[in-house]
N, C-alpha and C positions, 0 to 999 in steps of 0.2 A: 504494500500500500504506500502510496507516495505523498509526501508532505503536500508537493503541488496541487493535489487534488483537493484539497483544504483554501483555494486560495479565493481571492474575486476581488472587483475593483471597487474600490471604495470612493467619491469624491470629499476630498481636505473639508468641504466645507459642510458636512456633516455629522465632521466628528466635533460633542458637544465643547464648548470651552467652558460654559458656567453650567452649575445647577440650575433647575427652574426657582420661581419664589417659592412656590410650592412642592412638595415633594411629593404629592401624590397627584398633579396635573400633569403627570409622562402620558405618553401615549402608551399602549400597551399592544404587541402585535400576539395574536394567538393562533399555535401550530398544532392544528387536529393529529396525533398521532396515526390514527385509522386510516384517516382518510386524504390526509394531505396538504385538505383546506385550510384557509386564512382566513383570518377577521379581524376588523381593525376596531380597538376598542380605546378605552380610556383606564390606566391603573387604577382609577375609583370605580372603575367598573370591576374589580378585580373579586370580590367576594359573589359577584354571581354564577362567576367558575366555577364557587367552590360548592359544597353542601353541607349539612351539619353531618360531622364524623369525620370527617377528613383530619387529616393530624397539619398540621402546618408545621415544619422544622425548620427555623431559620438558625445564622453564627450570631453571636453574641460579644464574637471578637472586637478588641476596641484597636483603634490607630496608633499606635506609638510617634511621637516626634522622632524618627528613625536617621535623619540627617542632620549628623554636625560637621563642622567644620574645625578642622586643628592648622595650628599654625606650625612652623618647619625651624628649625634654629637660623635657616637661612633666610626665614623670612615670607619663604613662600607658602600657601597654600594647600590645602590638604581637602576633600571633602572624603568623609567616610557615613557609610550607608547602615548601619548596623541590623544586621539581620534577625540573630537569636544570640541571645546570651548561654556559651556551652558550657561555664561553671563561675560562680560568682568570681564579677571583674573582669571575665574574659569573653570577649564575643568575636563571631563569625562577622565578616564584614563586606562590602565592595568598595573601593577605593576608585579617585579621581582626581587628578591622572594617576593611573597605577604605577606609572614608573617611577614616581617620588613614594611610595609604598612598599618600598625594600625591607625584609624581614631588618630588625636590629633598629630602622628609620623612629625615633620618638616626636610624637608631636605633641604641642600644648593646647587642650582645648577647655577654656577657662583656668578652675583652679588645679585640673586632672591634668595627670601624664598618660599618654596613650603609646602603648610600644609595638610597632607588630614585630609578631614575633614566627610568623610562618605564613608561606604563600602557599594555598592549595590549589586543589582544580576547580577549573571556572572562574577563576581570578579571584577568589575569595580571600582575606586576608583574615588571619589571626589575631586579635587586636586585646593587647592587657592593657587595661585600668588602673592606677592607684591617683588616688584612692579607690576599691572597687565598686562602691557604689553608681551607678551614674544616670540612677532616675530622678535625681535633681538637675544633674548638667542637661539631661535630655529637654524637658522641664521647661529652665529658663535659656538655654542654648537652641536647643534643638528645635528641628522644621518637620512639617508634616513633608514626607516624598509624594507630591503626584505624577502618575505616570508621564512619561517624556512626550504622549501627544497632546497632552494639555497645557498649553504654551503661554494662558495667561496665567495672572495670580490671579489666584482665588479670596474672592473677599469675604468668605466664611468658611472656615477652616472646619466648624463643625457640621457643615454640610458633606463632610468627606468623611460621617461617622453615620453607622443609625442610630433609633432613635432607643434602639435596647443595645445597643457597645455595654458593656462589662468589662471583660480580663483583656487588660491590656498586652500587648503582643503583636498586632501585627505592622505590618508596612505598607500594607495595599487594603483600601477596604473592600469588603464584600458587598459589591456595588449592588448586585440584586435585590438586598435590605434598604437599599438607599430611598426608594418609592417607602416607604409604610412611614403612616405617622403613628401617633398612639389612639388618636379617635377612629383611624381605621381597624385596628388590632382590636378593640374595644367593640368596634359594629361584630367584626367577625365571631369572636368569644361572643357574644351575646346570640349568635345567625346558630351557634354547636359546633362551632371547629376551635379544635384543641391546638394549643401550642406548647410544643418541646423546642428547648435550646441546644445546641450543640456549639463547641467550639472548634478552631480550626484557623490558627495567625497564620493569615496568608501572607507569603515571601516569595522566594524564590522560584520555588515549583508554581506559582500561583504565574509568573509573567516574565518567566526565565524562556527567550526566542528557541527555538527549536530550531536545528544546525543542522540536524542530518538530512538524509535525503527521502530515507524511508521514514513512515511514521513509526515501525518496532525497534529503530536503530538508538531514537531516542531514551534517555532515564531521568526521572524526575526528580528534583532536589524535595529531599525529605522537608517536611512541615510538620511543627506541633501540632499538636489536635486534641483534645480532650470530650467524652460522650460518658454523661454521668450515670450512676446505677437506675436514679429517676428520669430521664430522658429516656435510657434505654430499655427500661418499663413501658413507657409510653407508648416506643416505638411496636417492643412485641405484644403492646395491646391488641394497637392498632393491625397488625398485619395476622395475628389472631382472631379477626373479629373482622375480616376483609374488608378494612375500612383503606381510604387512599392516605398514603403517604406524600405528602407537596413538599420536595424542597425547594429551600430558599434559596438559590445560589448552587454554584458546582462546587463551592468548597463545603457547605452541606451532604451534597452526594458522598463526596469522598471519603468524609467521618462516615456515613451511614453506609456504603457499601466495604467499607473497608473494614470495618468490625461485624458487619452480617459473615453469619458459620451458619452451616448446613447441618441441624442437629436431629436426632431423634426425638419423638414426641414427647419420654422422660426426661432426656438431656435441657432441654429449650425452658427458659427460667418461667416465664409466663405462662406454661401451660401443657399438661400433661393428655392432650387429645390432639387428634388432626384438627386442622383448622376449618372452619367449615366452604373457605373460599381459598385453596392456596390456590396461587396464580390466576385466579381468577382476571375479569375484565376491570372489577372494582379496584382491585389493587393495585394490578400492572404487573405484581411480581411474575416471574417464573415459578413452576411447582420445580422441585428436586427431582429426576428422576427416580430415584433411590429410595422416595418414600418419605424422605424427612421434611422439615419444615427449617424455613429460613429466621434465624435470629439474631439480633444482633447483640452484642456483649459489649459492656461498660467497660471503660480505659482510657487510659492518657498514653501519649508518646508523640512518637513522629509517626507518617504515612508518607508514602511517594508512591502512592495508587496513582497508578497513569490507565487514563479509559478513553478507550478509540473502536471504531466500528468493528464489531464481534464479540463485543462484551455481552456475559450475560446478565441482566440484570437480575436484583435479587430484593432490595429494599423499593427504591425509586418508584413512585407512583402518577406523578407530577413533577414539571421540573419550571420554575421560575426562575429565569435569569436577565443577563444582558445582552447585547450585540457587542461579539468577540472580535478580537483581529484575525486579520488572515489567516492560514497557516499554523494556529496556534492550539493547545494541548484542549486551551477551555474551546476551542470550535468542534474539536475533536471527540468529546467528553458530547457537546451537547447532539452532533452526528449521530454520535451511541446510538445515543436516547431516542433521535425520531428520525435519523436516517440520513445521509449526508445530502442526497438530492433533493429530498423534502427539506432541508435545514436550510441548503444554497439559493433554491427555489425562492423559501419566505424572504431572506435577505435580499435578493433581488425587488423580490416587492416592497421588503422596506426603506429600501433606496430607490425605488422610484416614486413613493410616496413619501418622500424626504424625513423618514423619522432621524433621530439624532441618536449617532452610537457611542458608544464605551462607557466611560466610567458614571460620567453625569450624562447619559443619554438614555433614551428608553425602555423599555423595560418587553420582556420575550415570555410566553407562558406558555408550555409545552402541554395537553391533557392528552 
């Protein structure tokens, strides 16, 4: 399978540069899995999709001030990207320009010394702290990173968070959460759809360009993620009880298909019977050949779940997201889901009916 096949033209003046005033005034394009169709709606339209029972699963991940800048004993300049902290005072990093980022190089970034101390793969640098604290420096130093094709400033910084951010961690936000206010969350709780949170600080793997030529030649930079013992209750309620799973974003999927295990009816935490719909239409999921039932299990770590067309799906029920870039893992990921010609197809129509893509653009609902 070839990356090229992931590709399509995009024109500069649709990709969005600001938020709307409102967060849930996106437009909202929706892709019939079944059947192929389109519809063009409004994200406030977005709870008629749904039904009471459906689980909604958005991230909860918050944005970290992920970009500082250190100064060089020569004077010059330094920007470092801070990825994940690998043990207190040390974190993984990307540098700018890397060639002032020579392992032993110390830079000053306020009252902290910053030393790299190793260059890995992918250009990632080794970066210690002292003192090691540096969620104060981040704090009052540090900058929110937005992606490189959003060219202006952004005059509201907490528009590039949702409006449920929790545990801070990431570097990218999970744009798909960006549409919800809390009075929409509020109608929906109120309509019978349930919400679990998952987490999942997207970095790396979230909007690291894909280089190879095949899509299998590609590996995905591991990412935190955490899915609690209560979420994932929730989760085998819900797919016990063939109710629809809606994530919120593809870094939602990847917590959620990433801890789904294929167990026997005693093994599965929530329930010691077949379910009465596995794989049904209600769900989405696949049944197991095997007999079992699909479940997912609570935990924290890393993932570098990478999902491209042949995946079998297992949790996913819905999939709510954004208009991806070219070429890229998350165009790949949402292909999976409803098939790369049906996927290219809707993007064409949403570029001819001029919706607004990426970060602060509109918004994609897969049923």
């Amino acid at each position: 399978m070839l990356v090229a096949d992931f590709d399509y033209n995009l024109p500069k003046e649709l990709i969005a540069q600001q938020p709307l005033v409102r967060r849930d005034a996106s437009r909202m394009l929706v892709l019939e899995r079944g059947t192929g169709r389109v519809h063009d709606a409004m994200f406030g339209d977005f709870g008629q999709w749904l039904k009471a029972g459906d689980l909604l699963v958005p991230n909860n991940t918050r944005v970290i001030p992920a970009r500082v800048f250190g100064k060089l004993p020569t004077g010059g300049t330094v920007e470092l990207l801070l990825l994940r902290q690998a043990e207190p005072g040390v974190w993984e990093a990307l540098s700018r320009p890397s060639r002032k980022a020579r392992p032993g190089t110390v830079l000053l970034i306020g009252s902290h010394r910053a030393t790299i101390v190793e260059r890995k793969l992918e250009g990632i640098r080794v970066v210690r702290f002292d003192p090691p604290d540096v969620s104060a420096l981040q704090q009052s130093l540090g900058e929110v990173a937005l992606p490189p094709y959003i060219r202006e400033k952004c005059g509201d910084y907490s528009r590039y968070q949702t409006v449920f951010a929790q545990v801070d961690g990431a570097i990218a936000a999970p744009t798909a959460g960006l549409h919800f206010t809390p009075e929409l969350l509020r109608a929906l709780g109120n309509a019978g759809v349930e919400t679990a949170f998952v987490t999942l600080h997207a970095g790396l793997g979230t909007f690291r360009p894909v280089k190879a030529e095949n899509v299998e030649e590609h590996t995905m930079h591991p990412e935190e993620f955490e899915l609690s013992e209560a979420a994932a209750n929730q989760v085998n309620r819900a797919l016990d009880e063939g109710r629809r799973v809606v994530c919120v974003g593809t870094t939602t999927v990847r917590v959620l298909e990433g801890q789904a295990r294929e167990l026997t009816n005693d093994e599965c935490r929530m329930s010691n019977v077949e379910r009465p719909n596995p794989g049904g239409p209600e769900s989405g999921v696949q049944s197991p050949e095997s007999g079992g039932v699909w479940c997912v299990r609570p935990g924290r770590g890393q993932t570098n779940l990478y999902i491209y067309p042949g995946y079998q799906w297992k949790v996913a029920g819905a999939l709510l997201t954004n208009f991806h870039l070219p070429k890229s893992t998350l165009l790949m990921l949402v292909s999976a889901f409803a098939g790369r010609e049906a996927v290219l197809a809707a993007y064409q129509h949403a570029i001819e009916q001029k919706y607004r893509f990426y970060s602060f653009g509109d918004a994609m609902l897969i049923v």
